[in-house]
KOLVO-482004 format. One record per residue: residue number from 1; residue in one letter; x negated, y negated, z of N, C-alpha, C in turn. Coordinates in pm, 1 decimal, decimal comma. Each point is the difference from the previous one (the first is absolute). Example, Ala and Ser with C-alpha at 12.3 -4.5 7.8 and 13.67 -1.06 7.14 Angstrom:
BEGIN
SITE    nr   rest        n_x        n_y        n_z       ca_x       ca_y       ca_z        c_x        c_y        c_z
SITE     1      A    -1319,0      569,0      780,0       89,0     -119,0        0,0      -90,0     -120,0        0,0
SITE     2      S       35,0     -105,0      -72,0      -82,0     -119,0        6,0       77,0     -109,0       73,0
This chain:
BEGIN
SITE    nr   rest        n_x        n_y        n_z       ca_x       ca_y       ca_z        c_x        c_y        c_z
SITE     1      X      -84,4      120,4        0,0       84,4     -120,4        0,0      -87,6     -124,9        0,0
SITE     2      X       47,2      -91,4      -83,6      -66,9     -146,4      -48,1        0,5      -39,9      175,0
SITE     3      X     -107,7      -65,2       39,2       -8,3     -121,3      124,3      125,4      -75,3      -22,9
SITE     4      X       22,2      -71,4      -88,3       67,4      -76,4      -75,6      172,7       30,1       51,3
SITE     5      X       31,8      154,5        1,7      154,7       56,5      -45,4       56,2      -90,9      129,7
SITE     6      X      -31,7      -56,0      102,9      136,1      -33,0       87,0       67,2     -118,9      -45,7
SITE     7      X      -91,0      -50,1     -110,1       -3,3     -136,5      -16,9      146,7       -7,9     -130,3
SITE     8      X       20,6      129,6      -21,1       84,6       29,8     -135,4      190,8      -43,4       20,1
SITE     9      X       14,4       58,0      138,5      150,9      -24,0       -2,7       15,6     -125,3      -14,5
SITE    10      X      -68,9     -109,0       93,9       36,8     -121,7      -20,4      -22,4      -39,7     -104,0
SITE    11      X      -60,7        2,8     -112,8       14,4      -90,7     -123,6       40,4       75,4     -108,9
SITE    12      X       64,6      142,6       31,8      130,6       34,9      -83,3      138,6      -45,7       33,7
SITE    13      X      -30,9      -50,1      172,1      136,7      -43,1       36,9       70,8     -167,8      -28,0
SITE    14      X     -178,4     -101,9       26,2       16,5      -92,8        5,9      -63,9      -82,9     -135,8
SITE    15      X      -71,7      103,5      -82,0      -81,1     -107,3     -140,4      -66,7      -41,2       22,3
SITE    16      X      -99,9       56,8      109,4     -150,1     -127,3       42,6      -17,6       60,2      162,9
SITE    17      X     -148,7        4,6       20,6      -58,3       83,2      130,2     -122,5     -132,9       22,7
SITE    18      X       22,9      -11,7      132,2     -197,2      -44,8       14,5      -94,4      116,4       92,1
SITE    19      X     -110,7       72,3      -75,6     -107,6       36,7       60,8      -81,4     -102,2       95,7
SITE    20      X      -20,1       -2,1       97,8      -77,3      -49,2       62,7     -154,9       -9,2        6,9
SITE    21      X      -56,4      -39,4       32,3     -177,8       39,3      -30,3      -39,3      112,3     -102,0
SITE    22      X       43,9      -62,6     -121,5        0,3       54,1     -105,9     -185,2       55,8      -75,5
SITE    23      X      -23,8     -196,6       62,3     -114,3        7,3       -6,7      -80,1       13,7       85,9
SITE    24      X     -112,8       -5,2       77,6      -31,3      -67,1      124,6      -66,9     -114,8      -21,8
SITE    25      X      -50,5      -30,0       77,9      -54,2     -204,4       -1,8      -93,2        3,5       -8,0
SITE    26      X      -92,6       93,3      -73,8     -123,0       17,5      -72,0        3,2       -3,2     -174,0
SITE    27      X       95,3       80,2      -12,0       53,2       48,5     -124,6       66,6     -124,7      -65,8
SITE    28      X       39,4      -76,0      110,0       84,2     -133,7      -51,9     -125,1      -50,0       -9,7
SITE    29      X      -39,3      -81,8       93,1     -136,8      -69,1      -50,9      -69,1       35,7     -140,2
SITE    30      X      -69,8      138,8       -5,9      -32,8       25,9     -152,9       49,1       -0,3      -67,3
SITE    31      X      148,7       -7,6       -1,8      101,7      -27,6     -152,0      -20,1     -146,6       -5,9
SITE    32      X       61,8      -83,3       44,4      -46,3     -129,6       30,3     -144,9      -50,1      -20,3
SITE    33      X     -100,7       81,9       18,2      -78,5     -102,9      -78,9      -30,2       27,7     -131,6
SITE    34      X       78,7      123,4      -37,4      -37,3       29,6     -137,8       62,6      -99,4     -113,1
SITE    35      X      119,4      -45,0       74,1      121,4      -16,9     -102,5      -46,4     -178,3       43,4
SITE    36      X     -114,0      -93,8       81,2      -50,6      -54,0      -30,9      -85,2      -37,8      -54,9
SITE    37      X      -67,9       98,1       30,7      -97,9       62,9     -167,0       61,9      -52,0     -127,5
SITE    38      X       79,8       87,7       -9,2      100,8       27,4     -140,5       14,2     -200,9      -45,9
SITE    39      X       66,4      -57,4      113,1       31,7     -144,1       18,6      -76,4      -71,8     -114,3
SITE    40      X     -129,5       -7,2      122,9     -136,1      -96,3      -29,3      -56,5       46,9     -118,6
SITE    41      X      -35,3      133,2      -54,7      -78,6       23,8     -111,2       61,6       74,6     -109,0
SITE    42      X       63,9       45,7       25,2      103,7       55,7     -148,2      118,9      -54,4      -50,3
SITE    43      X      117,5      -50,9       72,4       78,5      -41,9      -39,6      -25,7     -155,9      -72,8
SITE    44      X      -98,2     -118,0        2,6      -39,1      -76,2      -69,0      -39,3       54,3     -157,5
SITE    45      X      -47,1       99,2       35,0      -25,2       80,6     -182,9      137,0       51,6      -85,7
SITE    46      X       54,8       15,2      102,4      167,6       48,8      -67,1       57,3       -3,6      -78,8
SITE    47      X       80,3       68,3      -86,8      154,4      -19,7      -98,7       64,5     -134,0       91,8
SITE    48      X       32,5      -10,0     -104,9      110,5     -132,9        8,0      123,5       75,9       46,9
SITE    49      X       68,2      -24,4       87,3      107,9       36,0       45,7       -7,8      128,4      102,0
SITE    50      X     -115,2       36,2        2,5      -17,3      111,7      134,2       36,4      -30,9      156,8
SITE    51      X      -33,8     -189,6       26,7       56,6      -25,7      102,7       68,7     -112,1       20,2
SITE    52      X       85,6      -33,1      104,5       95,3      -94,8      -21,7      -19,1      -81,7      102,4
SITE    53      X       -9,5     -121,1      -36,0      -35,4     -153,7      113,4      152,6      -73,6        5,3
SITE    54      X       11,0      -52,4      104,0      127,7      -80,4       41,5      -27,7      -92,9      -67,0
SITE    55      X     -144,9      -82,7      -38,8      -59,1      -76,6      -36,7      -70,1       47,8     -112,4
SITE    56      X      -22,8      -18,0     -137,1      -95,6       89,5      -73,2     -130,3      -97,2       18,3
SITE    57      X       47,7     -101,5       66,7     -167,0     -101,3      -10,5      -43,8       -3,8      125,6
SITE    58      X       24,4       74,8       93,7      -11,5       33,0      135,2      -66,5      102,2       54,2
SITE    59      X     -107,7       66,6        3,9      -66,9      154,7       16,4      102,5       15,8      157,2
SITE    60      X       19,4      -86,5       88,0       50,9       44,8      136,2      114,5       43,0      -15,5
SITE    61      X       85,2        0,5     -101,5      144,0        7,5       25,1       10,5      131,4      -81,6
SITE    62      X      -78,3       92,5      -24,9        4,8      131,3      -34,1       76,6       71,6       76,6
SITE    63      X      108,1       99,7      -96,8      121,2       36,6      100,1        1,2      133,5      -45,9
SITE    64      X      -40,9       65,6     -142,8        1,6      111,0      -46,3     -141,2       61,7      -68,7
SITE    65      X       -7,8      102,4       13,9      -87,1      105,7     -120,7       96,8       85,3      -35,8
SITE    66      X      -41,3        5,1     -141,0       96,0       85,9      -73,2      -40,0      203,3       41,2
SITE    67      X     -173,0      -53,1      -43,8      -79,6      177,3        0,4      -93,3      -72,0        4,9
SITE    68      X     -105,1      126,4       53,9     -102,0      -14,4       49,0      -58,2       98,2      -99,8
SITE    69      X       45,0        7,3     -152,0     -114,4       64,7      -84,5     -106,5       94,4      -57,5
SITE    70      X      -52,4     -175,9       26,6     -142,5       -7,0      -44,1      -93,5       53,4       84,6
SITE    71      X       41,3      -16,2      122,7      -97,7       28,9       74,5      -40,0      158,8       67,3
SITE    72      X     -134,1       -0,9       14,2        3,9      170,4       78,0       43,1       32,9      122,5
SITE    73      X      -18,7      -76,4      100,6       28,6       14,2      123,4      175,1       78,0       12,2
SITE    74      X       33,6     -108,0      -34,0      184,2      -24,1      -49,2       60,3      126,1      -70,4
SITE    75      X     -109,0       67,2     -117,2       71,9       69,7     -114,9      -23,2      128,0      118,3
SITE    76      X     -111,1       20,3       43,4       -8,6       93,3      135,0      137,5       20,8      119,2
SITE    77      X      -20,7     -111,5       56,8       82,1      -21,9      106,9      -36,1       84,6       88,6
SITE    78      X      -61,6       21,9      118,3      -44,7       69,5      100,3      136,4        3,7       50,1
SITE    79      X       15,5      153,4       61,4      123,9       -6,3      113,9       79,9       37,6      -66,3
SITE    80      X        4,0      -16,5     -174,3      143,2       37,6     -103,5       91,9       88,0       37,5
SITE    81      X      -72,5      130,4       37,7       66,0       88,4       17,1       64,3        3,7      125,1
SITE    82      X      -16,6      -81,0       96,8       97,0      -37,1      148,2      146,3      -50,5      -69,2
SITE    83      X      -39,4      -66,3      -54,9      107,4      -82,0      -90,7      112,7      137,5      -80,0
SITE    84      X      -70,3       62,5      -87,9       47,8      102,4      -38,0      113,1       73,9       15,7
SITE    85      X      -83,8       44,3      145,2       37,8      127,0       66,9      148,8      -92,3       54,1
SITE    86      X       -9,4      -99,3       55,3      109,0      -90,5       48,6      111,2       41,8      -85,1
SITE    87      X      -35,0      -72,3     -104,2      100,1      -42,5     -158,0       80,6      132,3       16,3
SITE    88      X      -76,8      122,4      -30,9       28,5      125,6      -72,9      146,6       46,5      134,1
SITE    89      X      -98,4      -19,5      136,1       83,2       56,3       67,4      136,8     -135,2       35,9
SITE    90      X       -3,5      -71,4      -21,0      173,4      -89,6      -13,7       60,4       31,8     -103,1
SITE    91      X      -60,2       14,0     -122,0       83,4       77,1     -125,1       48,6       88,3      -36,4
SITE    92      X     -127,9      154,6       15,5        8,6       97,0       61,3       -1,9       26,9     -162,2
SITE    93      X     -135,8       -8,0      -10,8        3,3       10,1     -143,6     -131,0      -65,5      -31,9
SITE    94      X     -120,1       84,3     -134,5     -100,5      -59,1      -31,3       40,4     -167,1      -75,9
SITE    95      X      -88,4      -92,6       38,1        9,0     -117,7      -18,4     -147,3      -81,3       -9,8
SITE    96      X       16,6      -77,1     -125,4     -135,1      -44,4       -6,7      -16,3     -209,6      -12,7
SITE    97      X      -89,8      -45,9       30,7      -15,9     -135,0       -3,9      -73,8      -54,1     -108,1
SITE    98      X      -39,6     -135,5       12,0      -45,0      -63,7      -91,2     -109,1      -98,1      123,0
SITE    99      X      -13,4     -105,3     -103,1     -104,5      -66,7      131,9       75,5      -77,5       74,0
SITE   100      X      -51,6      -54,8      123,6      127,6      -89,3       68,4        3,6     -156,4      -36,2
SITE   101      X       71,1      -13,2       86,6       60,6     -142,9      -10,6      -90,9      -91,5      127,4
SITE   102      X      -10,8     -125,3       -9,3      -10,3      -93,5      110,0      109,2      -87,9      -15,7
SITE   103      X       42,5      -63,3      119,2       76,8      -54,6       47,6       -6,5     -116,4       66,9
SITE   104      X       13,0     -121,6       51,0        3,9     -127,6       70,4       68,7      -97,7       28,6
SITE   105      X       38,6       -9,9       53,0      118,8     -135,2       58,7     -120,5      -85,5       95,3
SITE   106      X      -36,2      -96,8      -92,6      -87,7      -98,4      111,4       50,8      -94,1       42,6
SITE   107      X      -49,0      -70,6      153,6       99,1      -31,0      111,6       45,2      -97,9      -94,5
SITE   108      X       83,3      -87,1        0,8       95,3     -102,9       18,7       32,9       -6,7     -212,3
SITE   109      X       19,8      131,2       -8,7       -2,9      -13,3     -135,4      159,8       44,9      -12,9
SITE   110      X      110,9      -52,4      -81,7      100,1      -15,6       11,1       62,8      131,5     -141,9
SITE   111      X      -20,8      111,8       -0,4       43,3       82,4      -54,4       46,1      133,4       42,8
SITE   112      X       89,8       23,2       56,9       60,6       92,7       33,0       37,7       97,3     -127,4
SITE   113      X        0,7      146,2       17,5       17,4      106,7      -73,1      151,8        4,4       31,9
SITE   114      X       42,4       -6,3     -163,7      166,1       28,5       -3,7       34,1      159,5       41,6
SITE   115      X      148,5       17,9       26,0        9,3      117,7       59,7      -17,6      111,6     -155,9
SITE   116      X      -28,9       93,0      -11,7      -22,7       64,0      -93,0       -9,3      144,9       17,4
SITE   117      X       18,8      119,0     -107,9      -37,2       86,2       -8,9      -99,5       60,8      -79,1
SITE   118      X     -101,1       78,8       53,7     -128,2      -27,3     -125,6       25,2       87,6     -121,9
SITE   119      X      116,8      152,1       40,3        5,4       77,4     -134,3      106,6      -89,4      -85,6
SITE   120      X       11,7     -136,9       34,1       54,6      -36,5     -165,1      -53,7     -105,1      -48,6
SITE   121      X     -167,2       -0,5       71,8      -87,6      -10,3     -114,9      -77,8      126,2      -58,3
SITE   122      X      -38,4      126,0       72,9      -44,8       92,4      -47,0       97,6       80,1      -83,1
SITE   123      X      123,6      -18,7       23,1       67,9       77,2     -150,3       33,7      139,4       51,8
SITE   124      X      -27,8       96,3       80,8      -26,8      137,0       23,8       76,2       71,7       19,5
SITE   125      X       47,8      100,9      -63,0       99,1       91,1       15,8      -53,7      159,7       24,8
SITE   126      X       50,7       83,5      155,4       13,2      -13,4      104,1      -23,4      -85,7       61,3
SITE   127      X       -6,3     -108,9      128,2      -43,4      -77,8       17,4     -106,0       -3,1       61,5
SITE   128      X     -103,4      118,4      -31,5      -81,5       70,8      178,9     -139,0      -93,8      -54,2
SITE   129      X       21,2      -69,8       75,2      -96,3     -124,2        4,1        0,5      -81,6      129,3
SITE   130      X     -107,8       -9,8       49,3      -63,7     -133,2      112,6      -80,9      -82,3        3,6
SITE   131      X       47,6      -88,5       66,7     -127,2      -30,1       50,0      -52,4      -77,1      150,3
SITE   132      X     -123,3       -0,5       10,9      -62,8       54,5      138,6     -125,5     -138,8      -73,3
SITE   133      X       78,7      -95,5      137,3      -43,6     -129,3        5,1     -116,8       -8,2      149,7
SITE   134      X     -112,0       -3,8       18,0      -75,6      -10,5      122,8      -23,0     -143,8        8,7
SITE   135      X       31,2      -50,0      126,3      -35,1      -90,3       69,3     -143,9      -66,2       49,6
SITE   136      X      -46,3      -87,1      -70,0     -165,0      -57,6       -2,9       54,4     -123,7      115,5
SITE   137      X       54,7      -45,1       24,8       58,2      -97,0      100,4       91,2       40,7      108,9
SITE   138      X       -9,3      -61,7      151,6      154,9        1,7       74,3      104,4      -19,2      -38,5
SITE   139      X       80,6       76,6      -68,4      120,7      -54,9      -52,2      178,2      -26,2       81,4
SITE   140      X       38,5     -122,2        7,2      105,8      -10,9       49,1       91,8     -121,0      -69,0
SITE   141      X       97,4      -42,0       61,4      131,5      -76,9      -71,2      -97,5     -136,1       16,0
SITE   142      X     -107,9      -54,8       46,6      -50,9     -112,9      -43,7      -65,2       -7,2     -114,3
SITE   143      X      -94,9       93,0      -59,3      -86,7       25,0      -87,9       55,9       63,3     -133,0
SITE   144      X      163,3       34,0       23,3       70,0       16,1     -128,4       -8,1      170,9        4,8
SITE   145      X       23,7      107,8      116,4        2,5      108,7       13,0      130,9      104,1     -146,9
SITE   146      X       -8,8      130,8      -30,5       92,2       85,0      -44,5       76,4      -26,1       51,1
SITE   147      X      120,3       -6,7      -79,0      187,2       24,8       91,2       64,9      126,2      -77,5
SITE   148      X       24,8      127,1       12,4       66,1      118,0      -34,2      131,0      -28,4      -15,7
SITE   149      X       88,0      -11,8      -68,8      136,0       48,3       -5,9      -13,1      208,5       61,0
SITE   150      X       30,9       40,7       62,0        4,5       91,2       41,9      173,3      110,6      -91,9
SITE   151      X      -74,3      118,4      -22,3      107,9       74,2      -75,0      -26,8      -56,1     -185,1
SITE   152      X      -10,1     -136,2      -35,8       41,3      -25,3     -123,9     -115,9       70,7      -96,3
SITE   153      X      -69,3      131,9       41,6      -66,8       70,6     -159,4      129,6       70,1       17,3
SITE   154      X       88,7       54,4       43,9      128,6       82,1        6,6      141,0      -72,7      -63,2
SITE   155      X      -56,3     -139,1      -65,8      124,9      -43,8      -66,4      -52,7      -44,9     -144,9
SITE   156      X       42,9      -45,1      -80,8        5,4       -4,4     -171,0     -109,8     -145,0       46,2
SITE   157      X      -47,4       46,2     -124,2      -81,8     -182,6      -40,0       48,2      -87,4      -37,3
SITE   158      X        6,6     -141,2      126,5       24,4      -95,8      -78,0       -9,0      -50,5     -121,9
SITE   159      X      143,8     -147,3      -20,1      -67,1      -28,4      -99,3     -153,5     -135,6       56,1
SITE   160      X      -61,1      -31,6     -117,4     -157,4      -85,3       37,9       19,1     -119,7     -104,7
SITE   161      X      -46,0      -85,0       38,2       -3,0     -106,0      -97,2     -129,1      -42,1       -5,5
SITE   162      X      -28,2     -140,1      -83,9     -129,2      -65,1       55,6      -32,0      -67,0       74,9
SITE   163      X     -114,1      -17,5       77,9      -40,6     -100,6       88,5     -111,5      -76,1      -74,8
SITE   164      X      -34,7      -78,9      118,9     -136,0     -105,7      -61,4      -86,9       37,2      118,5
SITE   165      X       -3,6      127,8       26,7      -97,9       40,1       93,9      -92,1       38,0      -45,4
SITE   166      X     -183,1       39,5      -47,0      -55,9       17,6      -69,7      -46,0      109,6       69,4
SITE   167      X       -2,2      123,8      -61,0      -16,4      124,5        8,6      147,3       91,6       61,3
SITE   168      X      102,3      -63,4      -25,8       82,1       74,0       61,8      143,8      -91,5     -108,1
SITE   169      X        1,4       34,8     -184,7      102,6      -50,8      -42,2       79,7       10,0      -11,5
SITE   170      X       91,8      137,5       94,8       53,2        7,7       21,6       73,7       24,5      124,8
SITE   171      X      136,7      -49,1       43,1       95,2       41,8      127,0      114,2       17,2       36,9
SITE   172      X       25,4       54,1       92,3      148,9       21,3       -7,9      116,0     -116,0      -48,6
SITE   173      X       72,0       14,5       -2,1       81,9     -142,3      -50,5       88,8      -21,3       78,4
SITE   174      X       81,9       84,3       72,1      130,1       -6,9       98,6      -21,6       60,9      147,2
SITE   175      X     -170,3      -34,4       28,4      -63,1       54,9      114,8      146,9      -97,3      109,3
SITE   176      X       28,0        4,6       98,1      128,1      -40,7       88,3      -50,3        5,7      149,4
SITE   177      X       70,1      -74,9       60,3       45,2       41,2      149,5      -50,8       84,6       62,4
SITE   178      X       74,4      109,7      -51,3        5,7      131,9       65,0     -113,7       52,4      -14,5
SITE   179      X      -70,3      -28,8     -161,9     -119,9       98,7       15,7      -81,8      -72,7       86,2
SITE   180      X       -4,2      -92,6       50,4     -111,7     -113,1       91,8       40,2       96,5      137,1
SITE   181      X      111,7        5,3       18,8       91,9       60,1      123,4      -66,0      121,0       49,7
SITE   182      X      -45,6       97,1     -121,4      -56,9      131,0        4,1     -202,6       23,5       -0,6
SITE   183      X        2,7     -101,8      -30,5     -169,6      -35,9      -13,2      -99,6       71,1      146,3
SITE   184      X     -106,1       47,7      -38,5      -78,7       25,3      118,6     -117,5      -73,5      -65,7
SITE   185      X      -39,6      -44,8      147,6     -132,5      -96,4       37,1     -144,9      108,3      -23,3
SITE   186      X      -70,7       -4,2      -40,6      -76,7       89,4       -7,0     -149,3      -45,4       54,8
SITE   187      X      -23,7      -30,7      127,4     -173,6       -7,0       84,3      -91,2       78,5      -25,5
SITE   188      X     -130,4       -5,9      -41,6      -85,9       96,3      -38,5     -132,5      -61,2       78,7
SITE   189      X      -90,9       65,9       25,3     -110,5      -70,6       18,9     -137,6       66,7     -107,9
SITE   190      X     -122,5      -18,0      -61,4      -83,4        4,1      -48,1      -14,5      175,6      -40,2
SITE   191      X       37,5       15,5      -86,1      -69,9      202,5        1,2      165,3      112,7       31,3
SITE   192      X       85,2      -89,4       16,9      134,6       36,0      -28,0       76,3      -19,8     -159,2
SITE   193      X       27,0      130,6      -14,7      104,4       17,7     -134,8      146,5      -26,9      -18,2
SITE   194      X       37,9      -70,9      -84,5      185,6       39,2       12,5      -20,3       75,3     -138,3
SITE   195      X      114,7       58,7      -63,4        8,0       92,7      -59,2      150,3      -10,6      -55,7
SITE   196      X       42,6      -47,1     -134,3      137,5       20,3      -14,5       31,0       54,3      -98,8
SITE   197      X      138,3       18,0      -34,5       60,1       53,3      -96,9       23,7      -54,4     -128,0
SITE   198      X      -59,2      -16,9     -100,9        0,9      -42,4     -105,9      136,2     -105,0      -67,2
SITE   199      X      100,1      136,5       66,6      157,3     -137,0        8,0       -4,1      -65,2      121,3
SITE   200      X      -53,2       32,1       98,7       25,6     -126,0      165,7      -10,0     -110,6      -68,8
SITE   201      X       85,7      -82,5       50,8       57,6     -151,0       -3,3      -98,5      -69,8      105,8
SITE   202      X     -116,6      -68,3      -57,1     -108,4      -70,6       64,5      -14,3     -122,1      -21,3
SITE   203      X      -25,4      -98,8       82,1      -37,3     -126,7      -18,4     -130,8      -32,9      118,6
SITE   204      X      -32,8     -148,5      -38,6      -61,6      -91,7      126,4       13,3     -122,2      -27,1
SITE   205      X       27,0      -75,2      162,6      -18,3     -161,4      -16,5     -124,1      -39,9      -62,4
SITE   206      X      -96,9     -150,0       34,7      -71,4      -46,8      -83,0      -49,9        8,8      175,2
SITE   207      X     -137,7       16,1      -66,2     -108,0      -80,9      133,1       11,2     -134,6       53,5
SITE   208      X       39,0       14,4      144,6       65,8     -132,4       59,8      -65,9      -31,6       87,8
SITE   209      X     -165,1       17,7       31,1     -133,8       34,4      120,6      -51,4      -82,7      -45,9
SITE   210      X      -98,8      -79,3       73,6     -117,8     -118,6      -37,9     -113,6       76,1      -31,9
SITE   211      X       -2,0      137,6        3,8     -171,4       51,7      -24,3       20,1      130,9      -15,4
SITE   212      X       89,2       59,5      -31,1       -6,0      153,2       29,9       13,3       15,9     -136,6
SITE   213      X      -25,2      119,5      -59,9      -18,6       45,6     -155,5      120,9      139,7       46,2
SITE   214      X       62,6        3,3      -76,8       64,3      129,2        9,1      -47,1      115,4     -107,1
SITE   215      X     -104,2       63,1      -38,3      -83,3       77,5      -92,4       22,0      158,7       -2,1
SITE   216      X       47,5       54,9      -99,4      -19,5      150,6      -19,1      -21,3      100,0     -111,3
SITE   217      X       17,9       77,5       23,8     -104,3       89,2     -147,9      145,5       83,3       -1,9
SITE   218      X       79,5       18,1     -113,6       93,3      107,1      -27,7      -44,9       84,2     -140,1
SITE   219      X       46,5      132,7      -14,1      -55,6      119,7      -75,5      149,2       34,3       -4,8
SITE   220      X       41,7       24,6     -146,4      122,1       75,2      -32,8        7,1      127,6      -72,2
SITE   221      X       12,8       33,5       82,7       35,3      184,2      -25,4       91,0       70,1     -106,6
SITE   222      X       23,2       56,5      -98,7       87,8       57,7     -118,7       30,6      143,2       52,1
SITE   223      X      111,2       33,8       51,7      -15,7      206,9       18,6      -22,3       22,5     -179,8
SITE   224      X       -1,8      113,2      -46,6      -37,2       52,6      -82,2       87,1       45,4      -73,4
SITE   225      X      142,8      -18,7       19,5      143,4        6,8      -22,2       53,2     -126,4      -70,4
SITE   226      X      -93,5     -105,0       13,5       79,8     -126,8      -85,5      -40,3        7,7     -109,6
SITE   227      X      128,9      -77,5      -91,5      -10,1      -25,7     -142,3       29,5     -151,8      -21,0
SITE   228      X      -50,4      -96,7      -28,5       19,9     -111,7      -34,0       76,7      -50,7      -85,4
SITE   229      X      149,5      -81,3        2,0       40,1      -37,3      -73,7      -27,1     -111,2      -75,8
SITE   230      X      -80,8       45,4     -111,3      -34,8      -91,4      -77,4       35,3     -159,6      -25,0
SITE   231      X      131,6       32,4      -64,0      109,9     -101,4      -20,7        9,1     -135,1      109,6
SITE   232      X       28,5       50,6      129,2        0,4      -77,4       95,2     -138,4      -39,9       18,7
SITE   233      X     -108,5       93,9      -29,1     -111,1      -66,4       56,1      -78,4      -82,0      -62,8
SITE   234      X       41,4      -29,7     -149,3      -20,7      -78,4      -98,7       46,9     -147,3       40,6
SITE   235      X      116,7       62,1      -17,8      114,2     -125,4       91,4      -85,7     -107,3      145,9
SITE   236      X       11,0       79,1       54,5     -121,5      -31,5       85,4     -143,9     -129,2      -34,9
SITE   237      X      -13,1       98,6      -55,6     -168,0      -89,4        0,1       16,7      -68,3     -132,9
SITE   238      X      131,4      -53,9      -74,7       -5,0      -79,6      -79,7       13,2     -153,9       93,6
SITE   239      X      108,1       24,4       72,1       74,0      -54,0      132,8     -196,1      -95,2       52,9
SITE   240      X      -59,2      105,8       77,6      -77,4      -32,9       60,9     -124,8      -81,4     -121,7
SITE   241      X      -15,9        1,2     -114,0      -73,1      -40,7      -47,5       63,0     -196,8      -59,4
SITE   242      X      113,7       29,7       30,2        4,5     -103,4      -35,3       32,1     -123,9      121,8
SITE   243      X        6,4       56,5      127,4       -6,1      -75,7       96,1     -144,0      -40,9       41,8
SITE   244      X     -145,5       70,7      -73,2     -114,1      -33,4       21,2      -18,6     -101,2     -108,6
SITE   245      X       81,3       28,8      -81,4      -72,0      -96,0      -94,0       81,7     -178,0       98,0
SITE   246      X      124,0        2,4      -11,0       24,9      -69,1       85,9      -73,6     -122,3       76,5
SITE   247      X      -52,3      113,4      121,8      -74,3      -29,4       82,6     -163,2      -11,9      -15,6
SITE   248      X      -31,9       -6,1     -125,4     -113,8      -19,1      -44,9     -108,7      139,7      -10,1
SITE   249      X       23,0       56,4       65,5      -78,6      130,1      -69,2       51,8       58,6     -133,4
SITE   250      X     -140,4       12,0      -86,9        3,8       70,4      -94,8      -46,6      150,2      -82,4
């Protein structure tokens, strides 16, 4: 039996689990300075559009990495298979990744993540997909923490419209009341995972702290059972390409 299996009822029940000391605070530290590494000396060499600034004339207001590539450290990923073994056992089913994501809400930066579901940007049919967001910061309701709709991978996909949020062009459209009503707060501290359901109904406020960075590394998982609907996922990233152009990325 996976380490992992107790961790299973709840995020078949609820669409999202947090592991706790996922990492330890060593392991955080060395991810962290890699992915400043990554910062200072590779990402200046970059594709155009690999990362996303609140500011594009601003290096501080860096809020996204798309992938991490190019690089070896990254294409490695030490630990992958912790990650893995996680994925496989919430799905219950072989499942494989790609490189991850970075993440940032810097303090007093006024962009909050619309509420959203991520499989209707991934397109995926079964839906056996996650993902397993780790915490590089204290995260709480000042710094712009996860909020779960709890139960909603167990209901149909919204419909999504566009936003002018940059990296996130799409969101729910008739998010309400009630779903605010049903929301969980989600606290993490440094080397802690949340983990959701590809349909969970997710959002966050905007960083509302004078100094705190809210920072994390997420990796999305595929079980081996999905088929991508094309159509929609075309749909998709026509959607998203033209809100960059928009917003000035090209």
């Amino acid at each position: 039996m996976s380490r992992f299996e107790p961790y299973r009822t709840a995020f078949e029940s609820d669409g999202f689990v947090v592991v706790p000391q996922f990492y330890s605070p060593e392991e955080v530290a060395t991810l962290k300075g890699e992915i400043d590494r990554y910062i200072n000396e590779v990402l200046p060499k970059g594709e155009a559009g690999q990362a996303f600034y609140q500011d594009p004339n601003d290096p501080t207001t860096l809020k996204q990495i798309n992938n991490f590539e190019n690089d070896a450290w990254f294409a490695e990923m030490p630990l992958r298979e912790r990650w893995k073994e996680l994925a496989e056992t919430l799905l219950g089913e072989e499942a494989h990744s790609k490189t991850p994501e970075w993440f940032n809400k810097p303090p007093e930066m006024n962009h909050p993540t619309p509420p959203h579901q991520d499989n209707y940007y991934f397109s995926l049919t079964p839906p056996q997909v996650l993902t397993m967001w780790l915490a590089l910061d204290d995260v709480d309701e000042e710094n712009g923490c996860l909020r779960y709709v709890p139960g909603s991978h167990r209901e149909p996909i919204r419909a999504h419209g566009r936003t002018k949020v940059l990296g996130f062009s799409q969101g729910i459209d008739d998010y309400s009341e009630s779903d605010f009503a049903r929301e969980v707060a989600i606290h993490m501290q440094p080397g802690d995972v949340a983990i959701h359901h590809g349909d969970t109904i997710h959002r966050a406020d905007a960083n509302r702290s004078a100094d705190r960075h809210r920072r994390s590394l997420a990796l999305v998982f595929r079980g081996v059972s999905c088929q991508r609907d094309e159509v929609a996922f075309a749909r998709y990233q026509e959607t998203m390409k033209q809100q960059h152009e928009e917003l000035g990325y090209k």
